[in-house]
C-alpha positions as CSV (number, residue, x, y, z in Angstrom):
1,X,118.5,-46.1,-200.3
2,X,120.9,-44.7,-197.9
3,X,119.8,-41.7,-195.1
4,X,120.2,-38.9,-197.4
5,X,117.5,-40.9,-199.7
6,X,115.3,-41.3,-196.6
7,X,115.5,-37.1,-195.8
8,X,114.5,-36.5,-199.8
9,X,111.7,-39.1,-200.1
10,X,110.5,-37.8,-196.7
11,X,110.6,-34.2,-197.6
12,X,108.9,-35.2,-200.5
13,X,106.2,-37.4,-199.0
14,X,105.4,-34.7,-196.4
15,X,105.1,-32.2,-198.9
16,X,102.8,-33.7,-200.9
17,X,100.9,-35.1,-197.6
18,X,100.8,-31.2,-196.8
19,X,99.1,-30.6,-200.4
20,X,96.5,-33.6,-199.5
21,X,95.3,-32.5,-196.1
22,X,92.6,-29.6,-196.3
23,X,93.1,-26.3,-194.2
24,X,95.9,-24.5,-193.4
25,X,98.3,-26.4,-191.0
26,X,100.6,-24.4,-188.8
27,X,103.9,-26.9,-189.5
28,X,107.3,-25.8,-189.9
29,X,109.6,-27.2,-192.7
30,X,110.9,-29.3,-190.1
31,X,108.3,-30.7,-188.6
32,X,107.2,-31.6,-192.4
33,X,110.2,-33.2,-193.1
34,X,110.1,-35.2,-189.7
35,X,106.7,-36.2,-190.4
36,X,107.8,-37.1,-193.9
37,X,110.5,-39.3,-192.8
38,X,108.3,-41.4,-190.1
39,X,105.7,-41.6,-193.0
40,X,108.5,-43.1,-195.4
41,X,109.7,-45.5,-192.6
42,X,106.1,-46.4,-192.1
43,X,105.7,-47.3,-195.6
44,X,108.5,-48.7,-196.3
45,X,107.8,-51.1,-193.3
46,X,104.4,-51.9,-194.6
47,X,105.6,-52.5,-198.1
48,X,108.3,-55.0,-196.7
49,X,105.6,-56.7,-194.5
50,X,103.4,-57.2,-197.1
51,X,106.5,-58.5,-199.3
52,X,106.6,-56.2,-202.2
53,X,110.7,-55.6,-202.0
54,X,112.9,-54.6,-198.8
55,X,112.5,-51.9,-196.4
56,X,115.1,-49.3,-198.1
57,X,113.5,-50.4,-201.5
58,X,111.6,-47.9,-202.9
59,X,108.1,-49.1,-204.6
60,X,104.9,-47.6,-205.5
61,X,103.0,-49.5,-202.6
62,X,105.2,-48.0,-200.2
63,X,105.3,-44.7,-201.2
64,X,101.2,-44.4,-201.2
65,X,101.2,-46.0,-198.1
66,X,104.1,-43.5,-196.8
67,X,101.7,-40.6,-198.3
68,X,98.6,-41.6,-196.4
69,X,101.0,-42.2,-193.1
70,X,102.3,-38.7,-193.2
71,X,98.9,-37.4,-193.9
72,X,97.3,-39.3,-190.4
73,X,100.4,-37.7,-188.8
74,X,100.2,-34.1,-189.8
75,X,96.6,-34.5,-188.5
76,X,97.3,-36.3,-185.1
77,X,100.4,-33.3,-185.3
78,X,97.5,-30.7,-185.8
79,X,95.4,-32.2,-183.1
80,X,98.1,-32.5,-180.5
81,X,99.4,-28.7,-181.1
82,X,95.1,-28.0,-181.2
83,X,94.1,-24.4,-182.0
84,X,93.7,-21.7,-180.0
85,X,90.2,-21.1,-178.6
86,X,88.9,-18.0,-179.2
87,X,88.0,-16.4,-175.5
88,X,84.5,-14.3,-175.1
């Protein structure tokens, strides 16, 4: 899978990670994409650890793994951006 395969499978992953997580996050369509793609690499590094098929190979362990990944990451994202307290 060549770069342009890592940008679609990451948009894809961090969209779906996006539909997972509860609440409304404030991410733009890049940050979801970045997130995405550090997921994918994640998982595909994972998958190719655990010795399932190469890094750029694209398998079903590796793209659940990639999912839950993105999903830890738009939360650490969320908690790193933090929400505005409300001031009394």
């Amino acid at each position: 899978m060549g770069i342009i395969g890592f940008l679609v499978f990451g948009l894809v992953v961090g969209a779906v990670a996006r539909l997972i997580k509860p609440g409304k996050q404030n991410l733009s369509i890049l940050a979801t994409l970045g997130l995405g793609v550090v997921g994918s690499l994640i998982g595909g590094v994972v998958a190719s650890a655990l010795g399932t098929g190469s890094f750029t190979e694209l398998n079903v362990l590796g793209a659940i793994v990639a999912i839950v990944a993105a999903v830890l990451l738009i939360g650490v994202a969320e908690s790193v951006t933090g929400r505005k307290a409300v001031r009394r």
